[in-house]
KEZA-445325 format. One record per residue (C-alpha): x, y, z; residue in one letter. Coordinates in steps of 0.001 Angstrom, whole numbers. Layout:
// KEZA-445325
[[X,Y,Z],A]
...
//
This chain:
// KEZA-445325
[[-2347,277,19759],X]
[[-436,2066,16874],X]
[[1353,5071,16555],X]
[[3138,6904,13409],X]
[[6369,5648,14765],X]
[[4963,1977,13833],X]
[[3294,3334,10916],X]
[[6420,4317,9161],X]
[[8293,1233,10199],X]
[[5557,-755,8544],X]
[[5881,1464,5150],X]
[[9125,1146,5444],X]
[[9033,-2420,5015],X]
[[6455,-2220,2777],X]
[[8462,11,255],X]
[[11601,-2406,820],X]
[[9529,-5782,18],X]
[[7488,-3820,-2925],X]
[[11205,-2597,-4621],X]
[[12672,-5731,-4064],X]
[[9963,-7805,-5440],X]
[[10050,-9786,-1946],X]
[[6928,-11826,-2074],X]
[[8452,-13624,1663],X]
[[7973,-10154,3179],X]
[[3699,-10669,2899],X]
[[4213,-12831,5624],X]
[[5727,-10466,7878],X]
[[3613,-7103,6533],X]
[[116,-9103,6540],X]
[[-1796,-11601,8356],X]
[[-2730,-14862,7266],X]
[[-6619,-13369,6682],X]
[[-5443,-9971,5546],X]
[[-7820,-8295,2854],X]
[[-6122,-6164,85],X]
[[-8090,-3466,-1774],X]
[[-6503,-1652,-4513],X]
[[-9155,548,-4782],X]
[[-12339,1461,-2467],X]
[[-14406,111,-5082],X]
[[-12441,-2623,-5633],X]
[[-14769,-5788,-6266],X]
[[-12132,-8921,-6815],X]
[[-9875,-7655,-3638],X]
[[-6734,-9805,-2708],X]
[[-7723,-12010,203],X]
[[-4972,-13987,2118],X]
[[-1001,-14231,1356],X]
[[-1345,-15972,-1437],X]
[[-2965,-13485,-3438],X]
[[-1332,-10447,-2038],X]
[[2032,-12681,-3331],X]
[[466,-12787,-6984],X]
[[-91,-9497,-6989],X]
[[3383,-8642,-5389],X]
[[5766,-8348,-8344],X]
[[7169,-5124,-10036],X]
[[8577,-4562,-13553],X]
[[12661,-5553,-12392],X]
[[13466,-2624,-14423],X]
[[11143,-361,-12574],X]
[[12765,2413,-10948],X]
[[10561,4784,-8364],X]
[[10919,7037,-5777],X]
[[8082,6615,-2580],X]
[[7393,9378,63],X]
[[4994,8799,2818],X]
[[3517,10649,6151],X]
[[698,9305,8282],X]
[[-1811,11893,8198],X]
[[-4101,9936,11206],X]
[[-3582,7573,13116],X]
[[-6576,6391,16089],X]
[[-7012,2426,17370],X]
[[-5662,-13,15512],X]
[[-6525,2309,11834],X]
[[-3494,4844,10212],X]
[[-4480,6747,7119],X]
[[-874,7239,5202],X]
[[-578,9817,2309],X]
[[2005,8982,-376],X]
[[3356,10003,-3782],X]
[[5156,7546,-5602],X]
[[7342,8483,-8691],X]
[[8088,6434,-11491],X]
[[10996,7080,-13525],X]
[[11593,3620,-15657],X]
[[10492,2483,-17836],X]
[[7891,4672,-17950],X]
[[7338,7715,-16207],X]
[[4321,7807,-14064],X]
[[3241,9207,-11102],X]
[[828,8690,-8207],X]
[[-961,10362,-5174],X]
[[-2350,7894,-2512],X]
[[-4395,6893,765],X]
[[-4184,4091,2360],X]
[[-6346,3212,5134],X]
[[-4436,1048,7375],X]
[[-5920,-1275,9780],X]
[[-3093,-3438,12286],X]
[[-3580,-6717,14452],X]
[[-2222,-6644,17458],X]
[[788,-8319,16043],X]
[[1651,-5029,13993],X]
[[749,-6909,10856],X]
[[-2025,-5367,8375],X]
[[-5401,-7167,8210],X]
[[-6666,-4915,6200],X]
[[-5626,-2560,3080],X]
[[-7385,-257,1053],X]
[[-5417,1820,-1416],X]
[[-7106,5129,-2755],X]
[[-4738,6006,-5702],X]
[[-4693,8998,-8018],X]
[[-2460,10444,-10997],X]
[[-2189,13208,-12912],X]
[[-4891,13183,-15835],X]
[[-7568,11246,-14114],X]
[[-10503,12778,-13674],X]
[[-11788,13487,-9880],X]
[[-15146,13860,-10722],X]
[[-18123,11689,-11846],X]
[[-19374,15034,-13887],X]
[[-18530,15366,-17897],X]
//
């Protein structure tokens, strides 16, 4: 069973790893099997350490700022809202889901990452 407590912990860690470039730290935030979406409709998701790993790198001269709340947490799923805030080398920012789902073992086995920023559209419509 999860709760925010070990919802936050697990961001936590995930925010640490993702700064530091840590590609050890898939291995303790994922299992073996995890599956990594980095969008709903995401059709080539990351499947495995491995490939969360090659995915797993950021710009070394990236700087960001990352605040994050679950918003629902029931079972073994946590939906997490974020805003993440580039500020080098480019300035960007972004509004996220993620739908969370844990192993018993407070590892992820499955991510899907609903991301939006400022200019995109939110509509299908012209």
């Amino acid at each position: 069973m999860v709760d925010r407590e070990s919802v936050r912990r697990w961001v936590a860690g995930y925010e640490t790893a993702w700064r530091d470039s840590d590609a050890d730290a898939v291995a303790r935030l994922f299992t073996p099997d995890a599956r990594y979406a980095r969008s709903p409709y995401d059709a080539e998701e990351l499947v495995g350490h491995d490939a969360i790993r090659g995915f797993w790198t950021v710009d070394e001269d990236a700087a960001f700022t990352m605040t994050a709340e679950p918003v629902a947490v029931e079972g073994d799923v946590a939906v997490v809202r974020l805003e993440v805030r580039y500020t080098a080398p480019d300035e960007q920012e972004y509004r996220d889901l993620w739908v969370l789902r844990f192993a018993d073992d407070g590892r992820v086995t499955d991510f899907e990452e609903w991301a939006y920023w400022p200019g995109k559209a939110w509509t299908a419509s012209p």
